[in-house]
C-alpha positions in Angstrom: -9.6 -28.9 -27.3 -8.6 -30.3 -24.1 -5.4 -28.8 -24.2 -6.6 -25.3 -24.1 -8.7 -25.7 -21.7 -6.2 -26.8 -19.1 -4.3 -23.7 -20.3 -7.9 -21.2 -19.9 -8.0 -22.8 -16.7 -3.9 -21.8 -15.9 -4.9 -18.0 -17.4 -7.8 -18.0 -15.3 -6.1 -18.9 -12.1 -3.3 -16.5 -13.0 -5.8 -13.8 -13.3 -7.8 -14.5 -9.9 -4.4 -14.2 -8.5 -3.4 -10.9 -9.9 -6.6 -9.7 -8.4 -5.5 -11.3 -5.2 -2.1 -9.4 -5.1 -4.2 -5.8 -6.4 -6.7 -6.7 -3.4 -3.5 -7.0 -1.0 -1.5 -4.0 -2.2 -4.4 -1.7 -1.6 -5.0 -2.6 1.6 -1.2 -2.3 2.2 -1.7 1.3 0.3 -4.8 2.5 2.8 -2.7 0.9 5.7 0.0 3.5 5.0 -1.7 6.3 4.4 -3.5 6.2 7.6 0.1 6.2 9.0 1.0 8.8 6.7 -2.3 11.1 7.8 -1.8 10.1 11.6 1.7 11.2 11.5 1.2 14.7 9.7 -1.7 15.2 12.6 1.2 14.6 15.2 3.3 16.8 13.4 0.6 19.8 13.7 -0.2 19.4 17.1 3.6 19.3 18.2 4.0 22.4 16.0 1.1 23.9 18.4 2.8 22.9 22.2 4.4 25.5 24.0 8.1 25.7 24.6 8.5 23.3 27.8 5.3 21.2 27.6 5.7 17.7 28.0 6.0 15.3 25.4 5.9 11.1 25.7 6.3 9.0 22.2 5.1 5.5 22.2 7.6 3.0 22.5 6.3 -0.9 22.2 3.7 -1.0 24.9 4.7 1.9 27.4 5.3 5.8 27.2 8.4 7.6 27.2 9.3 11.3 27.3 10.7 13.1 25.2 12.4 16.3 25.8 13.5 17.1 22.0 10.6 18.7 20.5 12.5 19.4 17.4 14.2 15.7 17.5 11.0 14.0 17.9 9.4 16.1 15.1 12.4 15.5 13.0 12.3 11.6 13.5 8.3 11.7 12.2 9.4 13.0 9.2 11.6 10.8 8.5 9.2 7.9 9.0 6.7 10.0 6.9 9.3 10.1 4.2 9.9 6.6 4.2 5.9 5.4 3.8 5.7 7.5 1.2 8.5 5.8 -0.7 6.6 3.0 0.2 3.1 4.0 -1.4 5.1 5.1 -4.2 6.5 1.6 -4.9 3.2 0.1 -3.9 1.7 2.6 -6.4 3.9 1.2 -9.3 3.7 -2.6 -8.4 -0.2 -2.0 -8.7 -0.5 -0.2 -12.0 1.8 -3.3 -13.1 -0.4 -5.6 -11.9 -3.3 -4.0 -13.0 -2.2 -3.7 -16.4 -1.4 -7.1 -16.5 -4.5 -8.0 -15.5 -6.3 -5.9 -17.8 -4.3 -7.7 -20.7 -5.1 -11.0 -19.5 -8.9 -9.9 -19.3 -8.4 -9.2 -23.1 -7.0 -12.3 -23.8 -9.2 -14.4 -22.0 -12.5 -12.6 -22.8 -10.7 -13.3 -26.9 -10.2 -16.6 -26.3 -13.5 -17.8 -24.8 -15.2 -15.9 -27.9 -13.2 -17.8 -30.0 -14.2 -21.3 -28.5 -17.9 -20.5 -28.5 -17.5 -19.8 -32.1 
């Protein structure tokens, strides 16, 4: 008897840290897609400047210009295309995770039945 409890007690650490790592991927999820959103805004608004209108990107902590329109535009789509490889692999380690945590619900949920029995 004491044995499985040390080992409910293992399981039920093991799933408050699965829910742990599902907590952290989704904020790491909403982080990106506000990068993702802020970028495509970017994008539109450089689509709407004039030929010749000034453009400064953020670099660290001061402002630069920029005087490649279509270079700039071309490097936020890159980064674009990269955070969304990233949510995609985020996406994937979560429904892992969340599977796995859904089977160890099962089993635990099982196994407490069965001791109360």
């Amino acid at each position: 008897m004491n044995d499985m409890s040390q080992e409910m007690q293992g399981k039920i650490m093991q799933f408050q840290q699965l829910q742990q790592q599902i907590q952290m991927i989704a904020q790491q999820k909403y982080q990106i897609d506000m990068q993702v959103t802020e970028i495509e805004k970017t994008v539109e608004e450089l689509a709407k400047l004039k030929k010749g209108a000034e453009i400064y990107k953020s670099i660290g902590a001061i402002l630069v210009r920029n005087d490649d329109k279509e270079e700039l535009k071309k490097e936020l789509e890159d980064k674009k295309e990269t955070l969304e490889i990233r949510l995609k692999t985020l996406s994937n380690q979560e429904k892992t995770l969340r599977e796995m945590h859904q089977n160890l619900q099962k089993e635990l949920t099982a196994a407490l039945q069965k001791e109360k029995a």
